[in-house]
C-alpha positions as CSV (number, residue, x, y, z in Angstrom):
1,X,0.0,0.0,0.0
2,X,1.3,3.1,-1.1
3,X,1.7,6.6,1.3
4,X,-1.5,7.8,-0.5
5,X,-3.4,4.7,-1.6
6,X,-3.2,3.1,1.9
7,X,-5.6,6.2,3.2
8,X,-8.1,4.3,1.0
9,X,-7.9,1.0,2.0
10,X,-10.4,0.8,4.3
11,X,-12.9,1.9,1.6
12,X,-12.2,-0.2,-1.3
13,X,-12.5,-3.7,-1.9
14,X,-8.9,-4.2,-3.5
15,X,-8.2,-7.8,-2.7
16,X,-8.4,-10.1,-5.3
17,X,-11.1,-9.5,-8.6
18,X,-13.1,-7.1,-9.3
19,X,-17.0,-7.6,-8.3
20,X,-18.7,-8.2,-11.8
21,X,-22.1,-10.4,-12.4
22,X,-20.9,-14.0,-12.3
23,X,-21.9,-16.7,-15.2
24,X,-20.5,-19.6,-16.4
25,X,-19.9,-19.8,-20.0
26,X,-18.1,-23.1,-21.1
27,X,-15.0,-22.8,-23.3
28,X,-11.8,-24.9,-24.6
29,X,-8.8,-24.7,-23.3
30,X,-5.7,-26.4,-24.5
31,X,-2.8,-27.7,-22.6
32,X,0.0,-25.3,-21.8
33,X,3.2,-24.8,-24.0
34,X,5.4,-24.1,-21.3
35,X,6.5,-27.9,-20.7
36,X,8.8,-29.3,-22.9
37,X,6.8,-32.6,-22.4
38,X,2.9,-33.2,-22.9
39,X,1.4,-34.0,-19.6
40,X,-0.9,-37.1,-21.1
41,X,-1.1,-39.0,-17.6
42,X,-0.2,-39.2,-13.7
43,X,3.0,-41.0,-14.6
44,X,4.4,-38.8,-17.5
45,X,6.2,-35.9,-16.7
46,X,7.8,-32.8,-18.7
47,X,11.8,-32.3,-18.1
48,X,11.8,-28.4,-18.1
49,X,9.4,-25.9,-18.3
50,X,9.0,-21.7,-18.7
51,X,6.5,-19.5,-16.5
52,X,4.0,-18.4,-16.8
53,X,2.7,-22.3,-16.6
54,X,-1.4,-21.5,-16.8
55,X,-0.3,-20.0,-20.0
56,X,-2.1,-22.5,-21.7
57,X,-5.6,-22.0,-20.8
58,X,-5.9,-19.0,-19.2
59,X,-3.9,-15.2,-19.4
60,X,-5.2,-15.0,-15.5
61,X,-5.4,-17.7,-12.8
62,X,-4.7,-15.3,-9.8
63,X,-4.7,-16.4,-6.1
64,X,-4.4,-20.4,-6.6
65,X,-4.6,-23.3,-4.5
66,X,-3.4,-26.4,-5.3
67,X,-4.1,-30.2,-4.2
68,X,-2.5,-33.6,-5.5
69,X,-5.8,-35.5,-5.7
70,X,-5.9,-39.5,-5.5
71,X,-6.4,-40.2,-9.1
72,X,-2.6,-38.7,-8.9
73,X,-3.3,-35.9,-10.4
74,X,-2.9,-32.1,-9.2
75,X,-5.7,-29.6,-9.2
76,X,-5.2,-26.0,-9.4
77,X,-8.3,-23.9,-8.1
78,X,-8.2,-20.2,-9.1
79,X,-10.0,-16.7,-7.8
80,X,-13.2,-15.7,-9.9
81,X,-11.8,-13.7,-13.2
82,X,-12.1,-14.3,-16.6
83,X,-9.5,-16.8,-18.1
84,X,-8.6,-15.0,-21.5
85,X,-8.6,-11.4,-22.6
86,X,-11.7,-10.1,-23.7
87,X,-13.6,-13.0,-22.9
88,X,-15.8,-10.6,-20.8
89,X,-17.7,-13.2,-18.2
90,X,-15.7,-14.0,-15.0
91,X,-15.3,-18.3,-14.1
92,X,-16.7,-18.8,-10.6
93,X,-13.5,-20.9,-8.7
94,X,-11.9,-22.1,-12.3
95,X,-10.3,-25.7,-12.1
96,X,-7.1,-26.4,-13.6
97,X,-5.5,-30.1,-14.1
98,X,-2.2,-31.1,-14.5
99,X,-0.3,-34.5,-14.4
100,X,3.0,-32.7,-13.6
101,X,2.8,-29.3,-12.1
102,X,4.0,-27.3,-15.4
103,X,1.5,-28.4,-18.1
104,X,-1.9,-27.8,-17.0
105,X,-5.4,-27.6,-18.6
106,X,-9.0,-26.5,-17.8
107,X,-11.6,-29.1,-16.3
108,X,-14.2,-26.3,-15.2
109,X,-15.7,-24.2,-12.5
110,X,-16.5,-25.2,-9.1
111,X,-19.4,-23.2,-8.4
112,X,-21.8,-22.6,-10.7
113,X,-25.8,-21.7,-10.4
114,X,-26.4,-24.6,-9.2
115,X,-23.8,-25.4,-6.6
116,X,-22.9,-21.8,-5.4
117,X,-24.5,-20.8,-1.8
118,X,-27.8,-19.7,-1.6
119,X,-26.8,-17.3,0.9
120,X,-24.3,-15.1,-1.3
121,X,-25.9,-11.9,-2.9
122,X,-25.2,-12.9,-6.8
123,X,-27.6,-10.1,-7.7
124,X,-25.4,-7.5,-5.8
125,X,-22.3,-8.9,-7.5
126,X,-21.3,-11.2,-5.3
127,X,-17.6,-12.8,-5.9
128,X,-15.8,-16.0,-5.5
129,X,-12.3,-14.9,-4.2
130,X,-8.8,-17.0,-3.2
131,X,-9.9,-20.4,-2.9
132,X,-8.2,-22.8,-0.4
133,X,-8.5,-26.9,-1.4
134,X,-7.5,-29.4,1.0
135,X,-8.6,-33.5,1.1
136,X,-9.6,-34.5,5.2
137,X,-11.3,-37.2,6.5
138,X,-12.1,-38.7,3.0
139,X,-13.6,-35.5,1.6
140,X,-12.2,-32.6,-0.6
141,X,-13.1,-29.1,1.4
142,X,-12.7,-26.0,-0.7
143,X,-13.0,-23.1,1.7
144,X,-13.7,-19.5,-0.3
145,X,-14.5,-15.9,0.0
146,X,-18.1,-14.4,-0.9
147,X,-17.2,-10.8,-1.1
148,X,-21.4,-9.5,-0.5
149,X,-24.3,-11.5,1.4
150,X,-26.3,-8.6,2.5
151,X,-29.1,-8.2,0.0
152,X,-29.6,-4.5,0.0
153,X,-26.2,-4.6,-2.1
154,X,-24.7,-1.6,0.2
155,X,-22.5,-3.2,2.3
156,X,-18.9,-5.0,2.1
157,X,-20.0,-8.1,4.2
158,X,-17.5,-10.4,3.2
159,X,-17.4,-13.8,4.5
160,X,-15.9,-17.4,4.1
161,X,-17.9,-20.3,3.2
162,X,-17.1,-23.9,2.2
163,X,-17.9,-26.8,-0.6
164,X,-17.2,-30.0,-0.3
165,X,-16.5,-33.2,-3.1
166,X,-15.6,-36.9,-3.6
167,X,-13.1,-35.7,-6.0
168,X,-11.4,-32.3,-7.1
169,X,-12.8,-31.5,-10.3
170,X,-16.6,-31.8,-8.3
171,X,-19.6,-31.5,-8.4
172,X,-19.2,-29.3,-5.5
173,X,-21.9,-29.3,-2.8
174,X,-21.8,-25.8,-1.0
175,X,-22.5,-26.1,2.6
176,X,-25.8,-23.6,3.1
177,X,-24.0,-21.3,6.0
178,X,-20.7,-19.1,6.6
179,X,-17.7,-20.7,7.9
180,X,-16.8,-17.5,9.2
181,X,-19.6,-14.4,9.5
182,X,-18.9,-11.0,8.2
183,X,-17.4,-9.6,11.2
184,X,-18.0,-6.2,12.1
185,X,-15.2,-3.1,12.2
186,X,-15.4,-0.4,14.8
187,X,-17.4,1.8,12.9
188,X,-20.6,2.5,11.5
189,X,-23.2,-0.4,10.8
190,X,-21.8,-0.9,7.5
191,X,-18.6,-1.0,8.5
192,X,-16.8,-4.8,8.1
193,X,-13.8,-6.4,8.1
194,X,-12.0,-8.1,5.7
195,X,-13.0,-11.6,6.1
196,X,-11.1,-12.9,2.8
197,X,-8.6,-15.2,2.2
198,X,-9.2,-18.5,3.9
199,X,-6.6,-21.6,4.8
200,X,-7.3,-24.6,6.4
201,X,-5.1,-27.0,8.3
202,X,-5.4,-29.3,11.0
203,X,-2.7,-29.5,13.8
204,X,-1.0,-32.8,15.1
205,X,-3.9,-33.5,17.7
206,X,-6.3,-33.7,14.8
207,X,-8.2,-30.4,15.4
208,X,-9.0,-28.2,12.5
209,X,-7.9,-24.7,12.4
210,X,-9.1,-22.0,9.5
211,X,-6.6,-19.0,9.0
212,X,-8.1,-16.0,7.3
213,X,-8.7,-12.1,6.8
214,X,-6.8,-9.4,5.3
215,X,-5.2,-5.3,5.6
216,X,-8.7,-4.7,7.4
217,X,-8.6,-6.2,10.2
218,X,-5.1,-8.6,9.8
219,X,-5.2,-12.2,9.5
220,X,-6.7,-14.3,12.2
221,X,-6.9,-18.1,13.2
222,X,-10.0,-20.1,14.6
223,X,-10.7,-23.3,15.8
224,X,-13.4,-25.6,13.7
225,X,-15.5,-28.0,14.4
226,X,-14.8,-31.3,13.9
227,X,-16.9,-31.1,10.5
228,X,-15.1,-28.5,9.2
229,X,-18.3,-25.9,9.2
230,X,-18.4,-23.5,11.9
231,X,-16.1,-21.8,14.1
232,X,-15.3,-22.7,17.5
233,X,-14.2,-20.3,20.4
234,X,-12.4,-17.0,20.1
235,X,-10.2,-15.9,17.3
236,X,-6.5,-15.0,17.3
237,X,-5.1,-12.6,15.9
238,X,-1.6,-13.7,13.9
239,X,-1.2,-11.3,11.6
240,X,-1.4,-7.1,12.2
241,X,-3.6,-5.0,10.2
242,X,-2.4,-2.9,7.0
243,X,0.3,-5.1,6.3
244,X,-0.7,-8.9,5.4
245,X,-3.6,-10.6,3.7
246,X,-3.6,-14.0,1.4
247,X,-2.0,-16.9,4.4
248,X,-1.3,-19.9,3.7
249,X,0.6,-22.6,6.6
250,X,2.7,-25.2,6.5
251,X,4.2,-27.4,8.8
252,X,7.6,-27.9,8.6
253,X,10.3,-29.7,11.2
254,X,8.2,-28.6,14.1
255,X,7.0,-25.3,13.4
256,X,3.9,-24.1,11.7
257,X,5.0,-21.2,9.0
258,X,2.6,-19.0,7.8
259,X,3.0,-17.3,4.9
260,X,1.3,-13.9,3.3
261,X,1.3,-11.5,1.4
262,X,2.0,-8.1,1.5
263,X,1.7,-5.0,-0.8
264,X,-0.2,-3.5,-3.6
265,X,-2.4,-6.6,-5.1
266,X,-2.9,-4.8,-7.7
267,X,-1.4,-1.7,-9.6
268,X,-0.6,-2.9,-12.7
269,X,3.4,-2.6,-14.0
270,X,4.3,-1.1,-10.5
271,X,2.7,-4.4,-8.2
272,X,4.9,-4.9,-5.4
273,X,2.8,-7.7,-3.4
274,X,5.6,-10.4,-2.1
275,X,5.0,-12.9,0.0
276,X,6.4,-13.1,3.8
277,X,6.8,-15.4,6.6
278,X,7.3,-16.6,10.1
279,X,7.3,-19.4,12.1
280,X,6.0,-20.5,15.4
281,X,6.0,-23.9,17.5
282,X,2.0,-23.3,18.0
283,X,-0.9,-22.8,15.6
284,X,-2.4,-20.2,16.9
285,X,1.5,-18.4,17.1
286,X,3.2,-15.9,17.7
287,X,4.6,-15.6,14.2
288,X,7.8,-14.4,14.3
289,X,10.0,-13.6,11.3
290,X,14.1,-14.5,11.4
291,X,14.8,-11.2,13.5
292,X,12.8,-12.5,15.9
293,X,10.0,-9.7,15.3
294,X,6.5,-10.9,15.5
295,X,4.0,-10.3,12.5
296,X,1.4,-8.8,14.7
297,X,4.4,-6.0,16.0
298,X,3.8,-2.6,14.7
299,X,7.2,-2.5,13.6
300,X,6.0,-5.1,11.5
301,X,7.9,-8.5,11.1
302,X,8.2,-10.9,7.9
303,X,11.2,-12.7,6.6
304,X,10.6,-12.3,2.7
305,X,10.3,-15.5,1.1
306,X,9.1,-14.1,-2.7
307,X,9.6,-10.8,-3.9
308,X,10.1,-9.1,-7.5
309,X,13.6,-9.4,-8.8
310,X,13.7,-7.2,-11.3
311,X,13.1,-9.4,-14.0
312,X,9.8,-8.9,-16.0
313,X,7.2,-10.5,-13.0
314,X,6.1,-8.0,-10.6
315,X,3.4,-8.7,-7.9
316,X,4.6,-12.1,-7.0
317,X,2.3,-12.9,-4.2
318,X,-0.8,-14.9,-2.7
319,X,1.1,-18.2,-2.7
320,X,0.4,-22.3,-2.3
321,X,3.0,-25.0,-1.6
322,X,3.2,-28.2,-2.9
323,X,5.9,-30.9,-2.2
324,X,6.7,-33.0,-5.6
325,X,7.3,-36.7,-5.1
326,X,11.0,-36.2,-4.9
327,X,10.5,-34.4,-1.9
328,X,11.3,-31.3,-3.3
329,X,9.0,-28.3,-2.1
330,X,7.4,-25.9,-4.8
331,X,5.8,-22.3,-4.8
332,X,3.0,-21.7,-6.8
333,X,2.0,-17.8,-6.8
334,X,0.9,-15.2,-9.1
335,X,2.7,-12.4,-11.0
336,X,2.0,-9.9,-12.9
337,X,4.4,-9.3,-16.3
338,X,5.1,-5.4,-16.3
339,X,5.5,-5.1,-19.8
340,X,1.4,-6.7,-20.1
341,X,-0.1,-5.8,-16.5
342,X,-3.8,-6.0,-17.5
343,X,-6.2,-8.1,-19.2
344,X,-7.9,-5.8,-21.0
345,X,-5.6,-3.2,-22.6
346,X,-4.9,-0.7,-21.2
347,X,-6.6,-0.7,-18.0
348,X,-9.1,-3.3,-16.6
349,X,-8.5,-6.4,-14.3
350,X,-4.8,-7.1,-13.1
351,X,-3.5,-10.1,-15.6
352,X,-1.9,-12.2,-12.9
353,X,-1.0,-15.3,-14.6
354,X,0.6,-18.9,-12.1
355,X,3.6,-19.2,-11.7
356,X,6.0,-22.2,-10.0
357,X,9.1,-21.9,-8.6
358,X,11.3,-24.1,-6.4
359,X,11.2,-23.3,-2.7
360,X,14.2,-23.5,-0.7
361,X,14.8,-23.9,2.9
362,X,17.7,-22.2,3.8
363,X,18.9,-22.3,7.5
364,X,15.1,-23.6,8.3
365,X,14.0,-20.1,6.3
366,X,11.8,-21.1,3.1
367,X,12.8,-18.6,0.0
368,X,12.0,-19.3,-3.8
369,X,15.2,-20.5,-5.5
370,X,17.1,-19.5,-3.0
371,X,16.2,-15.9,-2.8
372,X,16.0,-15.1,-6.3
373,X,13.2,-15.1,-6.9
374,X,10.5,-15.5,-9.7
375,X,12.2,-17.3,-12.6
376,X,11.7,-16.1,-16.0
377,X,13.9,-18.7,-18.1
378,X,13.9,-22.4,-18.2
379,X,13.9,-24.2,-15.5
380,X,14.0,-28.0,-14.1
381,X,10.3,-29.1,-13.6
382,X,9.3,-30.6,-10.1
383,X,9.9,-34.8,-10.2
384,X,6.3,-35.8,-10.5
385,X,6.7,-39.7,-12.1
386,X,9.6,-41.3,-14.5
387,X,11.0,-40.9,-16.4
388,X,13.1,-38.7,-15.4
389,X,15.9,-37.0,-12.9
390,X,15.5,-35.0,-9.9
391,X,15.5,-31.1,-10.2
392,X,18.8,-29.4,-8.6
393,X,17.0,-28.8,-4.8
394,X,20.6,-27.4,-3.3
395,X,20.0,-23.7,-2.0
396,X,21.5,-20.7,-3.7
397,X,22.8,-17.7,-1.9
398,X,21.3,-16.8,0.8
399,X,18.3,-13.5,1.2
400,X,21.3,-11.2,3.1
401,X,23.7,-8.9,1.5
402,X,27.4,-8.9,1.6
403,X,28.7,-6.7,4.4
404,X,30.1,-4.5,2.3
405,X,28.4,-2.4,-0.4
406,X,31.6,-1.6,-2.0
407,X,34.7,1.5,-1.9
408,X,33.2,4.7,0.1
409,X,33.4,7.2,-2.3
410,X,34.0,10.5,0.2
411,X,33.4,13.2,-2.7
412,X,30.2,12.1,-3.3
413,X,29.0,11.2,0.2
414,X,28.0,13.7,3.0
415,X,28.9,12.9,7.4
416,X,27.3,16.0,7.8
417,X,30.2,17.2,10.0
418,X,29.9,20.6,9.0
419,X,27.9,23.8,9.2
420,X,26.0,23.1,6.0
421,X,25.6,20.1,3.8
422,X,28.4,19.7,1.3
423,X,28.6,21.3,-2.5
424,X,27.0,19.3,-5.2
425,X,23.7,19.0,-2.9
426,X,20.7,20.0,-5.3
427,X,16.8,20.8,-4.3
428,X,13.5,20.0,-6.2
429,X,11.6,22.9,-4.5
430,X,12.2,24.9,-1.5
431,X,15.0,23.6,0.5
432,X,14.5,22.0,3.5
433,X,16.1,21.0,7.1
434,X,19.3,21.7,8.7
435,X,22.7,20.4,9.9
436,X,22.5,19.8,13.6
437,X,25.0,18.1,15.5
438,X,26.7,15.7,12.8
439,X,22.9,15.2,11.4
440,X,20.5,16.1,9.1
441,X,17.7,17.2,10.8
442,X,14.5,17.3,8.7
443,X,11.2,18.0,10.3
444,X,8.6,15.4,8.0
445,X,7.1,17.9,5.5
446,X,3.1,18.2,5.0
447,X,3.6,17.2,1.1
448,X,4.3,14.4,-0.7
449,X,5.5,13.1,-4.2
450,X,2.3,10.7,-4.9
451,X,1.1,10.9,-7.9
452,X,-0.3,14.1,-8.6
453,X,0.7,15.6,-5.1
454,X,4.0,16.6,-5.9
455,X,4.7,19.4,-3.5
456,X,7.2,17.4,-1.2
457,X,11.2,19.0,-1.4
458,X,13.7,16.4,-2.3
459,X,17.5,16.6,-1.5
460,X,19.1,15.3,-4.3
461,X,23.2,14.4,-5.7
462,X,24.1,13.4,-8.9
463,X,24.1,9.6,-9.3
464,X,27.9,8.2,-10.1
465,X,28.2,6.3,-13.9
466,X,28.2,2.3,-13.4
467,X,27.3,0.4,-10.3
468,X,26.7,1.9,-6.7
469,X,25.1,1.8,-3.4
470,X,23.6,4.5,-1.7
471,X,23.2,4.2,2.6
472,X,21.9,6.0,5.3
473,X,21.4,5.8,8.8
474,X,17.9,7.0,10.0
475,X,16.5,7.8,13.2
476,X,12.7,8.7,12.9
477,X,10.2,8.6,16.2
478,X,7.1,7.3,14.5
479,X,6.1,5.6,17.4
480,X,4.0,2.9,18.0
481,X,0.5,1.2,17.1
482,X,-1.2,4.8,17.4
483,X,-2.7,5.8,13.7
484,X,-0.6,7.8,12.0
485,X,-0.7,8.6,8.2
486,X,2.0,8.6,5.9
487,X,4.8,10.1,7.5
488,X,8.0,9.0,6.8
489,X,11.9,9.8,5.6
490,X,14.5,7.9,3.8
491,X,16.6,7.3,0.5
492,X,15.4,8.5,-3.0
493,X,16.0,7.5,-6.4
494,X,14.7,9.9,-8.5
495,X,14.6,10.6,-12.2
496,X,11.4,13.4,-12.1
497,X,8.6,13.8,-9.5
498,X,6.4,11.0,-11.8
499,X,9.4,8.8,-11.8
500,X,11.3,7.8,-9.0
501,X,12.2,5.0,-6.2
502,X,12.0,5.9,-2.6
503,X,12.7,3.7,0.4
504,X,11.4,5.0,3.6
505,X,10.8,3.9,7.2
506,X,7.0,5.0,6.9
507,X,3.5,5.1,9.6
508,X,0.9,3.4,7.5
509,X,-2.1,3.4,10.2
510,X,-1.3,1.2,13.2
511,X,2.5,0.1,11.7
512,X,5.7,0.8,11.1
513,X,7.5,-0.6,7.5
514,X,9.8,0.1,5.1
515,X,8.2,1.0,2.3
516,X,9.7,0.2,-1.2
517,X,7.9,1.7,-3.4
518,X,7.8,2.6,-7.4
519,X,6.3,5.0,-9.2
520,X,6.2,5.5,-13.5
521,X,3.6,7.0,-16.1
522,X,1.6,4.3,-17.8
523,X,-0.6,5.0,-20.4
524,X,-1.5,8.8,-19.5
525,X,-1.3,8.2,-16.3
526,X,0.6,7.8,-13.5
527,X,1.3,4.0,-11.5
528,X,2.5,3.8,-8.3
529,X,2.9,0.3,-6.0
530,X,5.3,-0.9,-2.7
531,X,6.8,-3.6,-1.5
532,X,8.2,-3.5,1.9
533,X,12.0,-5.0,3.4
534,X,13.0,-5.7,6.7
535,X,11.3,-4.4,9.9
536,X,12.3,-0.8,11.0
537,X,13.3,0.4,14.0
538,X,13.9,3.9,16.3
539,X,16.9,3.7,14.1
540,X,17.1,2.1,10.7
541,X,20.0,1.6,8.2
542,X,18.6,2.0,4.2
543,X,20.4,1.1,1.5
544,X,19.8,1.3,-2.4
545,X,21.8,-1.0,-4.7
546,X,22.1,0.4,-8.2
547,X,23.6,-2.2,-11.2
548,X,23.2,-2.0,-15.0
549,X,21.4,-5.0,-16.6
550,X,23.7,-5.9,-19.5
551,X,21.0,-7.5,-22.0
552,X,18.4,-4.6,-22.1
553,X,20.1,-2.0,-20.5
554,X,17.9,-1.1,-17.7
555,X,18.6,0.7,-14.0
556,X,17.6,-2.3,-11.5
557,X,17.9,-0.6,-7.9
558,X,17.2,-3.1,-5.4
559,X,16.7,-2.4,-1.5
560,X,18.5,-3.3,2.0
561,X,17.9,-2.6,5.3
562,X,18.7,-3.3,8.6
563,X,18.1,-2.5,12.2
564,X,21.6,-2.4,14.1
565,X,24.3,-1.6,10.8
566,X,25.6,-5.0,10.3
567,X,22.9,-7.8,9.3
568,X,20.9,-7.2,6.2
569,X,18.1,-7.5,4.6
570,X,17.9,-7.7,0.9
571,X,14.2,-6.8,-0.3
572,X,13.0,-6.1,-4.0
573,X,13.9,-4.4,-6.8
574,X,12.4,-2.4,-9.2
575,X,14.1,-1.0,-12.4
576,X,14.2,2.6,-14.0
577,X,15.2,3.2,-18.1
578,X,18.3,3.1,-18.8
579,X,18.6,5.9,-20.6
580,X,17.4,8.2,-17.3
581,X,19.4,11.1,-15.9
582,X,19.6,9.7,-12.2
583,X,19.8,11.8,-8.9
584,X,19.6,10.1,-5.7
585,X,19.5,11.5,-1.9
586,X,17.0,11.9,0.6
587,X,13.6,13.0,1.6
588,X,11.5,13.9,4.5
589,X,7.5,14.2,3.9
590,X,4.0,12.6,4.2
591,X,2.6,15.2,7.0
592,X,3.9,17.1,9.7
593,X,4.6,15.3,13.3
594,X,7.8,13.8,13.1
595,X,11.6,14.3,12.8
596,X,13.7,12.4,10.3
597,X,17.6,12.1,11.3
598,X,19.9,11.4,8.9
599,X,23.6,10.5,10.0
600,X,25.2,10.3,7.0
601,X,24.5,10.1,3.1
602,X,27.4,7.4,1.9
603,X,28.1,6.6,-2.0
604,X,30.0,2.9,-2.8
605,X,31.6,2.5,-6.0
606,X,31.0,-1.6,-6.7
């Protein structure tokens, strides 16, 4: 969520599709050209395959689940879109099938008129949203969000409900009640909570335990009953508010991990969702991240497990795990291609095809491929039958960075030492702050870049040719859980106010994060989407990375941070054109009430 959009959140149902009348209108769909090998039982197997792998049958298979199903094949169950490009009518729950993770093909919806529940308002545009399939006790159980059940149409009453089956392509039976109620906000009487993205488990006494919600309201866990259709007792809360939605948990050498998602969803060729996790001995948590900070802390935790690379995906989030019958653990996500973001040109519904990648475990942390990331080549397909060999499983590098960015260059870096700031320091608008005691002292401004609120003053130095890193240290008070909205300071990449990078130690309601966010023109307008790093902290180290990539040119500028100087995080990266006249440096803004610090502003020469 960006420093503007995130004011917005609590009024806009940005999750997962948008709310359009449902039908089901049968089509063809032919297996996917990404495998190398056709898929044509449970035994075959293709040797290599390319992402997107639902390119086959569908341009869009966002938020998907996945379950190996006793006939030996696996089942892919997708949020309600359309599959193709101007195909107009959304599929309610799509099915995909596939012998061998990579090839996969179309077998239908699995709600239709007839199976969906009577109790979801289909005349108000009610939606089927991030499905979650799972085989117990001799039954399939596909838990699922219905985005509207109250029958006036006015209200945002979001709930989870649940269909069960002998087998995964169906028929469904819906069960004829919630799971889980809309739950009401603190507001006004049409004021609910987020009651979206649902995942089921049951823990080693044999209880069952649904995991669900979203930015309003965070991501909760509740007991079920033994028949899998009501809640029991009292929620808890495992996730904080404004930061995670789309969990999904595993169990894994005696933790649970639960992973989510984080981020803009949702804006096109600047998406930054990622996914995030952390671990805890119990079900119900804490969740805490590999810094030992908890995900419900308002200087929010999260260990990143998935985030964009660089490479054409973007908005790699809302993720499923599979383990192939080698052993070897998968990711299945979706991702949005920057250069195609939409599915109906040039705005309409995010095109966010599935993708696979291997998952690591990397001293008992899962990250895809090691930490990097979303593949966009060819790639070793999971071991699903012979023939065949078994995909390279050994971990790459791991997520932190070197501990050194590189040779300080001192002409183009600033201790703030002296009276002033050094010569070459250049302003975009009235400048701002003072020199104070070996600091930059910058009271947060009440402006912003956003968009088309660019009134905020930016501190800027010529960028050095060839590769470099960029650091400072930042002391900001933003405090703690109280509301506060968007302050923030930190390190800037900037090109012009409509196209820059900025990473930030920002208050986005109840938390504290590090916000990574982008922001490019598009097609007349202007995109902006975040990711977020490591947690912050009273005093927070930021670092920008800056390389060149060789084949097309491009800037790719990817983020660190850290909380005591020494261990790091790496986090995303976006890219900028090649061709761009680059300034980098520092800003200060998002509304008045806070004081950002800044120790130093260090260049590295790589």
């Amino acid at each position: 969520m960006s420093s503007s959009s995130g004011a917005r959140i609590r009024r806009t149902l940005a999750g997962s599709a948008l709310l359009i009348p449902l039908a089901f209108v049968p089509h063809s769909y032919g297996a996917s050209a990404s495998a190398d090998a056709r898929s044509d039982g449970p035994g075959a197997r293709a040797l290599t395959y390319r992402n997107p792998v639902s390119s086959g049958f569908a341009d869009t298979f966002a938020d998907p689940a996945v379950v190996r199903g006793k006939d030996g094949y696996w089942y892919a169950f997708g949020t309600t879109d359309p599959l193709r490009s101007g195909e107009g009518e959304p599929h309610s729950l799509p099915i995909a099938r596939s012998a061998d993770l990579v090839d996969w093909s179309y077998v239908g919806d699995a709600l239709d008129e007839d199976n969906a529940p009577d109790w979801a308002d289909e005349k108000n545009d009610a939606a089927y949203w991030a499905p979650d399939i799972s085989y117990h006790d001799g039954r399939y159980w596909l838990y699922y969000v219905v985005t509207q059940t109250d029958a006036t149409g006015e209200k945002d009453d979001s709930a989870i409900g649940v269909a069960t089956a002998s087998h995964p392509a169906g028929p469904w039976k819906s069960h004829d009640e919630p799971v889980v109620e809309p739950r009401r906000g603190s507001g006004d009487e049409d004021d609910f909570l987020w009651t979206f993205d649902p995942a089921h488990v049951v823990d080693t006494d044999g209880r069952r335990y649904l995991y669900y919600g979203s930015y309003y309201g965070g991501i909760e866990v509740t007991e079920l009953s033994a028949d899998g259709r009501r809640t029991v007792g009292k929620p808890t809360k495992v996730a904080t508010d404004n930061r995670f939605e789309g969990g999904y948990v595993v169990r894994r050498g005696g933790y649970w991990y639960l992973f989510a998602s984080s981020g803009d969803c949702c804006a096109g060729p600047t998406t930054g969702y990622s996914v995030f996790v952390g671990r805890s001995k119990s079900v119900r948590g804490p969740f805490k991240d590999r810094e030992g900070v908890a995900l419900t802390a308002s200087r929010t935790g999260g260990s990143i497990a998935l985030t964009p690379n660089g490479n054409r995906w973007v908005g790699t989030g809302h993720n499923a795990v599979v383990k192939d019958l080698a052993g070897q653990d998968w990711m299945l996500y979706h991702a949005i291609d920057r250069s195609d973001p939409f599915l109906d040109e040039p705005y309409g519904i995010n095109r966010r095809p599935m993708l696979i990648d291997r998952l690591d475990w990397v001293d008992g942390w899962p990250v895809v491929r090691g930490g990097k990331g979303a593949s966009e080549g060819r790639q070793l397909a999971p071991v699903t039958g012979p023939p065949g060999h078994a995909p390279d499983a050994r971990p790459g590098a791991e997520q932190h960075a070197p501990g050194t960015p590189g040779r300080l260059d001192a002409s183009r870096s600033d201790e703030f030492d002296g009276e002033q700031p050094r010569p070459g320091w250049q302003w975009v608008r009235d400048p701002a702050g003072r020199v104070e005691k070996g600091q930059y002292v910058w009271p947060t401004q009440d402006a912003d870049l956003h968009k088309d609120d660019n009134t905020a003053s930016v501190m800027l130095r010529k960028a050095p040719e060839g590769d470099f890193t960029v650091e400072t240290k930042l002391g900001i008070d933003l405090g703690e859980e109280k509301e506060r909205n968007f302050q923030q300071g930190g390190l800037i990449a900037y090109v012009d106010d409509d196209r820059y990078l900025r990473l930030s130690h920002a208050a986005i309601w109840n938390t504290r994060q590090t916000e990574y966010g982008k922001e490019q023109p598009y097609e007349g307008d202007i995109s902006y989407g975040s990711t977020s790093v490591g947690p912050p902290a009273a005093t927070t180290w930021l670092r920008l990375r800056h390389t060149r990539d060789h084949r097309s040119g491009e800037r790719r500028v990817q983020a660190f941070t850290s909380r005591d100087g020494r261990t790091w995080i790496a986090g995303g990266t976006w890219t900028l054109p090649g061709d761009s006249e680059l300034r980098t440096g520092l800003v200060s803004m998002g509304g008045e009430g806070a004081t950002a610090e800044f120790d130093y502003f260090r260049v590295y020469r790589h």
